[in-house]
NUTORNU-714580 format. One record per residue (C-alpha): residue in one letter; x, y, z. Coordinates in steps of 0.001 Angstrom, whole numbers, padded with zeros to 6 digits, always signed. Layout:
REM residues N
aXYZ;...
REM end
This chain:
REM residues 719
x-007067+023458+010174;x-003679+023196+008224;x-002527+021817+012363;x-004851+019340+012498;x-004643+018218+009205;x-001041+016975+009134;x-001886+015646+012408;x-004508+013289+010637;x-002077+012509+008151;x+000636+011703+010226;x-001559+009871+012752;x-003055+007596+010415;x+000692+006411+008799;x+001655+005740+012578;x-001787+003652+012887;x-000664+001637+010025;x+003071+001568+011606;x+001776+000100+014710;x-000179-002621+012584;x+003338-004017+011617;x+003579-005849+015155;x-000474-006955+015069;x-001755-010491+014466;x-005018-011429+012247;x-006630-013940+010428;x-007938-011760+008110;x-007324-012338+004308;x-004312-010577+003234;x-004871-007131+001486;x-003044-007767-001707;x-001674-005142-004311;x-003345-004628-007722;x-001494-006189-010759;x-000170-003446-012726;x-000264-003995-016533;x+000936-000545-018106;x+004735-001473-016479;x+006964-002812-018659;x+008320-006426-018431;x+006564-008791-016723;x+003338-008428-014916;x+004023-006815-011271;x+001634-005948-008712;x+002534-002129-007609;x+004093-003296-004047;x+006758-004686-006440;x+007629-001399-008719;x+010237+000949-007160;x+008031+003986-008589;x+004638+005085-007093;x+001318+003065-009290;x-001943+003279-008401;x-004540+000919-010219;x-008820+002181-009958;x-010896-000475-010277;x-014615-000198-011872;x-016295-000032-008898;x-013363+003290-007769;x-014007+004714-011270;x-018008+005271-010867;x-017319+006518-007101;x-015052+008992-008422;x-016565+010192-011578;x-016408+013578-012530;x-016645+015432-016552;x-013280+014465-017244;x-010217+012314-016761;x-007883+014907-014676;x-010815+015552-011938;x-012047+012081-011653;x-008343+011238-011085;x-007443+014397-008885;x-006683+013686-005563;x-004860+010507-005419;x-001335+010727-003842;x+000613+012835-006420;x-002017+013747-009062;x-003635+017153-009522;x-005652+018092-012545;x-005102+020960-015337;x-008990+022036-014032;x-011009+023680-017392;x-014525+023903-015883;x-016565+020587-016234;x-015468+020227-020492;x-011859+019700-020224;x-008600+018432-018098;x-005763+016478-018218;x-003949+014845-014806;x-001082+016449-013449;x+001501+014301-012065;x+003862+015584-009683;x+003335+019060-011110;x+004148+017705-014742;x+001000+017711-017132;x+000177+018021-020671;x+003324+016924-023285;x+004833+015467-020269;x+001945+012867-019066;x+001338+010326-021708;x-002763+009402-021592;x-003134+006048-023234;x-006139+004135-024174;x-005105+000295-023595;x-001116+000802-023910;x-001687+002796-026892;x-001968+007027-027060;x-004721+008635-027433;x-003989+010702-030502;x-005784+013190-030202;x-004821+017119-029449;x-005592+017203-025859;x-001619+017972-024824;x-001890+021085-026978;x-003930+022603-025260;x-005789+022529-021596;x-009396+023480-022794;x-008938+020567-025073;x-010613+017305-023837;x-009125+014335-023616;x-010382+011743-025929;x-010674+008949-022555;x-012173+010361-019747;x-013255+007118-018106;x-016754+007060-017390;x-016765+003759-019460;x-013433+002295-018553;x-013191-000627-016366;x-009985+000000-015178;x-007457+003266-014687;x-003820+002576-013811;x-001587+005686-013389;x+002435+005418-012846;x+004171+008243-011424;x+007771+009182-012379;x+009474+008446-015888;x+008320+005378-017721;x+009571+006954-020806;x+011485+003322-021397;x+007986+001968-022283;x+006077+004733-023847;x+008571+007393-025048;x+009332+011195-023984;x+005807+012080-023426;x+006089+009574-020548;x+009021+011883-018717;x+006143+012933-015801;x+004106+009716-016179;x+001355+007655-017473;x-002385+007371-017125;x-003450+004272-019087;x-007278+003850-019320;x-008352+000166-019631;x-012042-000205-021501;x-012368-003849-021520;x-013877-003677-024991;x-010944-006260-025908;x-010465-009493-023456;x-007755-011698-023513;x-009117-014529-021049;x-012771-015744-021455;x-014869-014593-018425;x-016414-016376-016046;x-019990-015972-016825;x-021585-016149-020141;x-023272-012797-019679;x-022357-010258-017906;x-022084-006396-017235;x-023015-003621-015111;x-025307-000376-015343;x-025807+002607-013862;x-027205+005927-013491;x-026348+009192-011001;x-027841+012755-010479;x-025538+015940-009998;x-027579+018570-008170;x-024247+021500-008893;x-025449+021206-012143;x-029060+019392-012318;x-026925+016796-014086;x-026844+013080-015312;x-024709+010601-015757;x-025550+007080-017046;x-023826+004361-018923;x-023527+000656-018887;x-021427-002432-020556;x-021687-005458-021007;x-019704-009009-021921;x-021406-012278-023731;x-019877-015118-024578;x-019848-017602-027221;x-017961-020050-027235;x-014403-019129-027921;x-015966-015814-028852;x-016280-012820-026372;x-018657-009997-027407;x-018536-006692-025425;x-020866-003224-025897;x-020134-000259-023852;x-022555+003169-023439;x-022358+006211-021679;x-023715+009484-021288;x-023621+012998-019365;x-026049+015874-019385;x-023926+018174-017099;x-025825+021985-016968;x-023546+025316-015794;x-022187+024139-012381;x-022884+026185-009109;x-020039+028231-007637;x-019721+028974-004262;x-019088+033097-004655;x-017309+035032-007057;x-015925+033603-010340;x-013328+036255-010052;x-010428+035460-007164;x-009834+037695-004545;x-006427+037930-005904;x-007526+038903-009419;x-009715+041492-008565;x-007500+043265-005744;x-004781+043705-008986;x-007322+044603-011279;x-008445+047449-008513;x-004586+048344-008275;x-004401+048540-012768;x-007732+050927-012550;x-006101+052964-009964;x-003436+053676-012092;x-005010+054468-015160;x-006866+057802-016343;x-010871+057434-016656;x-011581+058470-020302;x-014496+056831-021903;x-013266+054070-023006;x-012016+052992-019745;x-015428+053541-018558;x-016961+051461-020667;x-014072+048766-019593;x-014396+049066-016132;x-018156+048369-016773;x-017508+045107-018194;x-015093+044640-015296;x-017753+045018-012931;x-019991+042861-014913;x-017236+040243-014749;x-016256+040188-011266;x-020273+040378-010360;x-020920+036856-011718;x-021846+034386-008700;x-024377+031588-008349;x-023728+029753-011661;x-020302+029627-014012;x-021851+030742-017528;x-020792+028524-020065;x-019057+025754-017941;x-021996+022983-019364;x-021055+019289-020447;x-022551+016731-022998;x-021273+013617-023477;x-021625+010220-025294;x-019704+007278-026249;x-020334+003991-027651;x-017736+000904-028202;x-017890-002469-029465;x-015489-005431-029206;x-015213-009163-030366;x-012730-011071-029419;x-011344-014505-030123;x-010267-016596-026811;x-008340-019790-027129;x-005989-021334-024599;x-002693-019692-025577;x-003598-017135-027594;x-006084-014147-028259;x-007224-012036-030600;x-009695-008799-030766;x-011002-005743-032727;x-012970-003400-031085;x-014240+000022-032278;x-014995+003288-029868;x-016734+006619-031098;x-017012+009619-028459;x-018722+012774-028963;x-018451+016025-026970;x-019959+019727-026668;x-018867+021603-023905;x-018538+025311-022921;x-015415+027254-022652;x-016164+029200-019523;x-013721+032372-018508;x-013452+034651-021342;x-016792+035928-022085;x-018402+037075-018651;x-018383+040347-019323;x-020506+040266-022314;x-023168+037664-020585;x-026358+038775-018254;x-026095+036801-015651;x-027892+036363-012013;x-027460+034658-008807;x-031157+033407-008736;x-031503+029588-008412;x-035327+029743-009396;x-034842+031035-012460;x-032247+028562-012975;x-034165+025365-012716;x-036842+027218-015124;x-034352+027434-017690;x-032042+024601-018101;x-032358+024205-021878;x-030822+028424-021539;x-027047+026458-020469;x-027122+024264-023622;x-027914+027697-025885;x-024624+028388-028051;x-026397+031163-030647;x-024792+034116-028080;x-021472+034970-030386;x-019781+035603-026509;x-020649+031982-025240;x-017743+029846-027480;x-017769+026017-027417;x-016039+023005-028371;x-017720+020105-030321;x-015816+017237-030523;x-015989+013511-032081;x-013400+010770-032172;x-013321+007782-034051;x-010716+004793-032687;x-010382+001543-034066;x-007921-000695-032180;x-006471-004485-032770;x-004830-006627-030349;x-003222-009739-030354;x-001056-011599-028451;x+000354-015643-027666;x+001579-017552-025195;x+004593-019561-025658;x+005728-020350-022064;x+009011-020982-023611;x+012485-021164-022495;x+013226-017782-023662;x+010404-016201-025928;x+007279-016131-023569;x+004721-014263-025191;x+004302-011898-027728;x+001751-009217-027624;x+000859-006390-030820;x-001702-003762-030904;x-002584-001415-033753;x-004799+001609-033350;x-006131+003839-035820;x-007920+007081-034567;x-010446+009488-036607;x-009811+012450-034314;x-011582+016497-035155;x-013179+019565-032741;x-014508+022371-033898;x-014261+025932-031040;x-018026+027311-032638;x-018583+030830-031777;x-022032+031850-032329;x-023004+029778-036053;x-019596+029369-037148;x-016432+027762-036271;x-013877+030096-035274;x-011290+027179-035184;x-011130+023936-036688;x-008775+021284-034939;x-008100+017669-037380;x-005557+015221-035864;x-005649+011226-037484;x-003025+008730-036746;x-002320+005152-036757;x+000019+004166-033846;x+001294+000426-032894;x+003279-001675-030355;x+004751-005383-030351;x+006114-006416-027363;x+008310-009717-026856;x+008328-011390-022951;x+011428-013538-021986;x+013545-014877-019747;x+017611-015349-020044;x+020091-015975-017790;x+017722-015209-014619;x+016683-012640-015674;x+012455-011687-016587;x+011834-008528-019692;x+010184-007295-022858;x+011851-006330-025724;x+009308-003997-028420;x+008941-001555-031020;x+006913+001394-031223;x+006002+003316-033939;x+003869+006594-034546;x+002641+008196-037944;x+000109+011289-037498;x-001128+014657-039122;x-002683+017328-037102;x-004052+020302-039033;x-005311+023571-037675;x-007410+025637-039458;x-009623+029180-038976;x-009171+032559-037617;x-008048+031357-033997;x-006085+028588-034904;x-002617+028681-033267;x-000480+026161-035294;x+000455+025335-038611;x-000567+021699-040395;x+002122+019230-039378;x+002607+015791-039793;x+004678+013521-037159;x+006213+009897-037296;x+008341+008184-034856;x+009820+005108-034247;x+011459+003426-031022;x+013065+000532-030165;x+013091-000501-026134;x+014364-002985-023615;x+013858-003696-019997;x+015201-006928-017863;x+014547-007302-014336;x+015848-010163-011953;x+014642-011206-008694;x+017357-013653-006236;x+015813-015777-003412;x+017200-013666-001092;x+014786-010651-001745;x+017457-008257-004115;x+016629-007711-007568;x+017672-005502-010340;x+015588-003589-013109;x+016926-001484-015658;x+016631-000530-019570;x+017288+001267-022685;x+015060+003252-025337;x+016411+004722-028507;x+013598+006665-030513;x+013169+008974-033799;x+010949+011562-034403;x+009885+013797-036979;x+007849+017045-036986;x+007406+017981-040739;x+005582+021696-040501;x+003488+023182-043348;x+005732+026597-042959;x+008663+025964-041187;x+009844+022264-042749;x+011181+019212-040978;x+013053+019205-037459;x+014457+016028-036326;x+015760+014613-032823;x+017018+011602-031966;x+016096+010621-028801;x+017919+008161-025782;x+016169+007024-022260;x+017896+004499-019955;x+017191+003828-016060;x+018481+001547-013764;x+017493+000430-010445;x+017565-002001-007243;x+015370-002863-004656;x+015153-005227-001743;x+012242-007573-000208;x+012119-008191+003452;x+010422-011316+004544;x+007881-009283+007434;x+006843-007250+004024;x+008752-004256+004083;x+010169-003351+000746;x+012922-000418-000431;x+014612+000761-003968;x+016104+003653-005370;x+015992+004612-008829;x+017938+006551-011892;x+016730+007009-015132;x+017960+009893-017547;x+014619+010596-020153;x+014952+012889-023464;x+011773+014364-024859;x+011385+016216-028035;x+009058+019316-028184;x+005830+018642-029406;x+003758+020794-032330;x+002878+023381-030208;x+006248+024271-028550;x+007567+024171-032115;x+005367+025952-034598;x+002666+028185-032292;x+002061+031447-033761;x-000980+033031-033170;x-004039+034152-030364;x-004940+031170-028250;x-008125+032151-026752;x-008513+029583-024263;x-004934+030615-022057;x-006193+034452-023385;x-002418+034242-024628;x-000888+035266-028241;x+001722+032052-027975;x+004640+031887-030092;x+006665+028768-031109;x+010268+028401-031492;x+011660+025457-034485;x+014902+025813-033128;x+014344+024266-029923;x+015926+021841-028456;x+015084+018422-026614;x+014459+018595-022750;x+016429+016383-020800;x+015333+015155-016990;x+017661+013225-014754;x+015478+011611-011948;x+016473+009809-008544;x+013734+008378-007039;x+013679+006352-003618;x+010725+004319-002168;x+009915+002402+001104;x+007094+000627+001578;x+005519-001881+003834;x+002256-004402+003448;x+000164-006899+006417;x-002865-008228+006929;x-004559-004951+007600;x-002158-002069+006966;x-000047-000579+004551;x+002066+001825+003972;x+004218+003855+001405;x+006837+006987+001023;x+008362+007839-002508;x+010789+010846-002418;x+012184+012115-006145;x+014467+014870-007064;x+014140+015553-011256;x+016712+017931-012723;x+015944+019148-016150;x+018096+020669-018690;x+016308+023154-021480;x+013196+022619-020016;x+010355+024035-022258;x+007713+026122-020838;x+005652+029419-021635;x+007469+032757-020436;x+006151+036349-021358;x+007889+037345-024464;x+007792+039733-027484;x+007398+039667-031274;x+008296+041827-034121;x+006157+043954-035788;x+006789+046984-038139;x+010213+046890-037373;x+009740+047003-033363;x+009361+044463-030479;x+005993+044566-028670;x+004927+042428-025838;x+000974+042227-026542;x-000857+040917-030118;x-003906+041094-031025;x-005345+042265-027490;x-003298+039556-025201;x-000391+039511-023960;x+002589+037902-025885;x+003434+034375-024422;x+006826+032728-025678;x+007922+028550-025588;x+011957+029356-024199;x+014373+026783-022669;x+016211+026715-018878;x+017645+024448-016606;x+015057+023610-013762;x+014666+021575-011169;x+011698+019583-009233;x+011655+017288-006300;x+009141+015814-003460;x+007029+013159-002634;x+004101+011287-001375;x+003405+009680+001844;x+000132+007409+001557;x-001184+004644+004159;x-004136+002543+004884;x-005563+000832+007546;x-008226-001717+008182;x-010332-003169+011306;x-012254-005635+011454;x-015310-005811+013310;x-014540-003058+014972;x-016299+000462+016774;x-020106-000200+016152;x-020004-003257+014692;x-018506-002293+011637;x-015281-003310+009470;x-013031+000144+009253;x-010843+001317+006607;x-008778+004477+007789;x-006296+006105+004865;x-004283+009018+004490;x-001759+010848+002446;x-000036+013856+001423;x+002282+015247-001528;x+004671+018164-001928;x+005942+018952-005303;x+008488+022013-005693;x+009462+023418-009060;x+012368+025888-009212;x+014017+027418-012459;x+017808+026880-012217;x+018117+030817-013470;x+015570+031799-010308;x+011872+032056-010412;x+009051+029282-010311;x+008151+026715-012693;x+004446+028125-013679;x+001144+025136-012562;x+003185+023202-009677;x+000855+022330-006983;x+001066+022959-003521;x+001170+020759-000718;x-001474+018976-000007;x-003167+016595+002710;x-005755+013795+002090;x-007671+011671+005018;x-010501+009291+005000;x-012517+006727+006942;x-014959+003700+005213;x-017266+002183+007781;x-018732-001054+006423;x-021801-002900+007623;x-022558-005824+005879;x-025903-003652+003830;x-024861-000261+004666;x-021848+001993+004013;x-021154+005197+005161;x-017808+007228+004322;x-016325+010400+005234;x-012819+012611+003331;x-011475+015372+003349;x-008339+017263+001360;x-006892+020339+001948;x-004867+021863-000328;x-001677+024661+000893;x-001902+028653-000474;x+000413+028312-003897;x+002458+031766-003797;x+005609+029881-005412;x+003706+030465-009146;x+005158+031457-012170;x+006012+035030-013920;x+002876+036734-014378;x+000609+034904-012130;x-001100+035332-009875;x-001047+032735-006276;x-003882+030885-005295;x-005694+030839-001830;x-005550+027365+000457;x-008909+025241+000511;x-010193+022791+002413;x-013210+020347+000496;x-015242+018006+002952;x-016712+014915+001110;x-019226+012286+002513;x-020989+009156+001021;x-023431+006129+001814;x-024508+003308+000117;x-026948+000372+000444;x-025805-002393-000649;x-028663-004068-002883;x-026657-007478-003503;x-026868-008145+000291;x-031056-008238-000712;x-030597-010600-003577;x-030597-007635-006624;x-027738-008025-009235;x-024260-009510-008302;x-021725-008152-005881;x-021256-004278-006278;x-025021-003291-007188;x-025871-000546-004734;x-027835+002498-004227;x-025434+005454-003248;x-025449+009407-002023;x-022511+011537-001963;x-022358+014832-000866;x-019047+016482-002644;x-017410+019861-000835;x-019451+019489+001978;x-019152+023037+003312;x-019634+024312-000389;x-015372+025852-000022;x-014489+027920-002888;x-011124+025819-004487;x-008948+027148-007145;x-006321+024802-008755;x-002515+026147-008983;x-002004+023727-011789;x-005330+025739-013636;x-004545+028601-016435;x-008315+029536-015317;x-007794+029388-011838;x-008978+032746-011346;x-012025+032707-013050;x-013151+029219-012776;x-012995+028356-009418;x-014310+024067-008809;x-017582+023398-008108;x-019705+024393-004929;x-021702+021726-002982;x-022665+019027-005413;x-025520+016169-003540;x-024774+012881-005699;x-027268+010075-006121;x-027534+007112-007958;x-027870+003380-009064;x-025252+000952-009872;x-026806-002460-011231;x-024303-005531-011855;x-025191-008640-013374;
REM end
């Protein structure tokens, strides 16, 4: 399989290779503008670093319960997998304080980065566009950048007038791997110079279906090896009895349900050079925290008694089933004018204020009580001088994120930062151009307990590329990125149930620093394309969690409170790979149909300049597809499979290679006169062969294994 896997792969980028010398009148397959890029707007042929863009009608094919899955599998992106309730994207094996989520160019503020069994406060499901960037864009969006960004568009403010004076879409779907729904829908009317927009959405996602143990194979041959080694008294008895318990759950994950709602509003004011919105956005959230409580939960692999008792995986009284409830509040402001001067082009601003709190509720009461409100804002300044085409902004951050109850890890502390950035880019007729630019930022962690800690951080990067006139185009990269550790990596002291670690903070840290090269080569026709980035990131005091020790009564001990003691330390480390990713289109081709053929695969490698692993890098992995188009009916096929991880971090364990078969249809109501363009009826049938998958970049890998066979159905109406 792993054979004839790279063999698709490699097959299909040679496909769209031999495409260069092909002839068509099709329509040329252009890039997507990308808007989170700094300076000014580029489609992502143009950037020398690897962007994707998902439009609306991507998002709803991809949906899953959060932002990290329904993103996981594109070239380069993995996800931080928490059951259905909770994940953030991984990008090139850098995820949480190192991938900066935004919600229209502006963070998320929320706690998500603290945490993986925190949600983040954007999954998506009512976003009408995701754009991701791969590699540093810490020049635009600061420190937290130094991995990437995932910037998730809502539409809720508009800054042209659209084309119709109402307009929208809905839709609806049905999981069976969890006798879920999904549903949501948005909307656009305008009057006048006004624009009005509504957005909706819902999930009712039950405990998933697994396809065998929760336990890994790995897990429970070490946990065979620990019994051996122990003597049997009673009270290992009665633990290896809940051990049994635990590795005996199958059929459904306990505790891995989903509900879901948001609601947004927007008005905006169009005129010819200049715009103007408000628009507010309230989600709520209850999910389980699956993983930590199997042992104290009856639990059986019958499906009939299942579908008797759905309303039994929404039932939170059992003190062993935990859960997070969640509700955010964001109000956001945006503005911005066209000048089309000489030099000052435009100027853009956007303020956002977010209401942010979750509560982890064991049985009636809140074991932990999580409170993070900020107000964060941008103002960005286009021009042109000399030749040369960039922004010039300011950034500033002021937030408080309190923790409170018998579980909570950190300490109240309050945050502000401010940043000042440039970036210029200039293009000759000749096809060479130049990019490059400077950040200089401030920021302030003022802890409850331990006081203030300062850094003052510096980001610059500088790069060429070239254009070819048949549509090849190459660059290369540097840019040197400081980050300052966040709350967590500073002030953690205490039991954080959801790693089952007792994690311990350090003030005295320093900032990370990452040098990265990165080269690309790509080429664009009339029915192929195709793209390599390679990158090679060398960090200095990289932060990450190590096993560790604390002192108590005088003496050093390595476990608190029942877990294991889990320390933030410093080294030098180093990661490097790439992505390979090409597409391929014929039309009127075998059967009648028009074919779209696409590929790709990723390596990342993470390596601690002191030896060892950097802990959550993925492993290689392989990605191939086929879209055959009629003009009513389409039918799809993909599959990924995903390398054994045994390169892992101290104390874990590796992860077993996978293979997930996914196929789709859809009928194509528009073709019959129903809605606009894009209102279909579709069925997907998600890991085909129901594979059992465990994520490397997952702390719950080995007891939360991804979803078994999951049939998909449902409506999308546009009007």
């Amino acid at each position: 399989m792993k054979c004839t896997l790279l063999l698709t792969a490699i097959s299909g980028h040679l496909l769209a290779g031999l495409a260069i010398a092909q002839e068509t009148d099709s329509p040329r397959i252009e890039a997507p503008i990308i808007v989170t890029a700094p300076g000014p707007a580029r489609s992502s042929d143009e950037l020398i670093g690897n962007a994707t863009a998902l439009d609306r009608a991507d998002i709803v094919g991809r949906l899953s319960g959060t932002l990290g899955d329904t993103l996981s599998g594109e070239p380069g992106v993995s996800s931080t997998f928490f059951g259905q309730g909770a994940s953030r994207p991984v990008l090139r094996g850098l995820g949480a304080e190192r991938v900066q989520v935004l919600t229209n160019g502006i963070g998320v503020i929320d706690v998500s980065a603290a945490s993986p069994d925190h949600q983040v406060a954007a999954d998506g499901i009512d976003a009408d566009k995701i754009e991701i960037l791969r590699g540093p864009a810490a020049l635009a969006y600061g420190g937290q950048a130094i991995g990437g960004v995932v910037n998730v568009i809502d539409g809720l403010i508009v800054d042209t007038l659209p084309e119709r004076t109402v307009s929208g879409e809905a839709y609806g779907a049905w999981n069976g791997v969890n006798r879920g729904t999904e549903a949501g829908g948005r909307a656009a009317f305008v009057a006048g110079p006004l624009v009005f927009t509504l957005s909706a959405s819902q999930r009712d996602f039950g405990d998933y279906k697994i396809p065998g143990l929760a336990e890994s194979r790995q897990l429970r041959h070490r946990e065979e090896l620990e019994h051996e080694e122990h003597d049997h008294d009673d009270e290992d008895e009665d633990h290896d009895h809940h051990h049994e318990e635990e590795a005996a759950v199958s059929g459904r994950l306990p505790n891995s349900f989903l509900d879901t709602e948001t609601f947004g509003g927007g008005v905006s004011w169009v005129g010819e050079r200049a715009f103007a919105g408000f628009a507010v956005r309230q989600q709520t959230s209850k999910y389980g925290l699956p993983g930590h409580s199997h042992a104290h939960e009856e639990h059986h692999d019958d499906d009939d008694h299942d579908e008797d008792d759905h309303d039994h995986d929404h039932d939170h009284d059992d003190e062993a089933s935990p859960y997070v409830d969640l509700k955010q509040t964001r109000y956001d402001f945006r503005a911005g004018i066209n000048l089309d001067g000489p030099i000052l082009k435009a100027i853009t601003g956007t303020l956002s204020y977010s209401d942010y709190e979750h509560s982890e509720i064991e049985g009636d009461e809140a074991s932990s009580v999580f409170k993070t409100d900020g107000i964060e804002g941008r103002i960005e300044l286009d021009h042109a001088l000399a030749g040369f085409e960039g922004a010039v902004g300011v950034q500033f951050l002021d937030k408080s994120l309190d923790a409170t109850g018998g579980e909570a890890f950190l300490t109240p502390t309050d945050t502000t930062s401010w940043a000042l950035f440039l970036y210029e880019t200039r293009d000759w007729d000749n096809g060479f151009g130049i990019e490059g630019g400077l950040r200089v930022e401030q920021l302030e962690h003022d802890n409850a307990d331990a006081g203030k800690v300062e850094f003052d951080l510096y980001s610059a990067s500088a790069g060429v590329h070239q254009h070819f006139g048949d549509g090849w185009f190459a660059g290369a990269q540097i840019a040197y990125t400081e980050r300052g550790p966040n709350e967590s990596e500073l002030f953690a002291f205490g039991p954080h149930l959801a790693t089952e670690q007792f994690e311990v903070g350090d003030a005295s840290l320093s900032k990370e620093k990452g040098l990265n090269l990165e080269g690309t080569l790509r080429w664009r026709g009339d029915r192929a394309s195709f793209g390599m980035n390679v990158f090679h990131t060398s960090f200095s005091d990289f932060i990450y969690l190590a096993p560790g020790a604390i002192e108590e009564d005088g003496e050093l001990v390595t476990e608190e409170d029942g877990l294991p003691v889990f320390a933030f330390v410093q080294d030098d480390a180093t990661l490097y790979g790439g992505e390979i990713y090409g597409e391929y289109y014929i039309n009127q081709g075998p059967l009648g149909a028009n074919w779209k053929f696409r590929s790709g695969i990723d390596y990342v490698r993470g390596e601690l300049d002191s030896g060892g692993n950097l802990p959550f890098v993925p492993p290689l992995r392989v990605t191939a597809g086929a879209d055959a188009d009629w003009q009513r009916v389409m039918v799809g096929a993909s599959v990924e499979w995903a390398d054994n991880q045994r390169r892992v971090g101290e104390g874990q364990l590796g992860t077993s290679d996978y293979t997930l078969i996914n196929l789709k249809t859809a009928l194509k109501l528009s073709e019959y006169g129903i809605g606009r363009e894009g209102t279909q009826l579709f069925v997907e049938v998600r890991n085909v062969t129901d594979e059992e998958a465990r994520l490397a970049t997952s702390v719950l890998r080995d007891t939360v294994p991804l979803p078994g066979r999951n049939v998909r159905a449902g409506l999308r109406y546009t009007f």
